[in-house]
N, C-alpha and C positions, 0 to 999 in steps of 0.2 A: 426235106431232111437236111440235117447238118452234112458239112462234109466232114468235118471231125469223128462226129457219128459214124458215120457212117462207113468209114476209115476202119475205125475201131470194132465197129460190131463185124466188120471184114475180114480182119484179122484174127477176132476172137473166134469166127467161124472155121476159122483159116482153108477158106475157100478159093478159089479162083477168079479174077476179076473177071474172064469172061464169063462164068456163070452170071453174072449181073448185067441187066437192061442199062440199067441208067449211068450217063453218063458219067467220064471222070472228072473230080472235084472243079 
């Protein structure tokens, strides 16, 4: 996955980085 993406789809969820496995960009 992009990091850009994936930035973005993160934001738009505006969720919490640690709710996510993978690592950062």
């Amino acid at each position: 996955m992009n990091v850009r993406y994936f930035a973005a789809a993160r934001a738009a969820a505006g969720v919490e980085e640690e709710h996510f496995d993978l690592p950062p960009g």
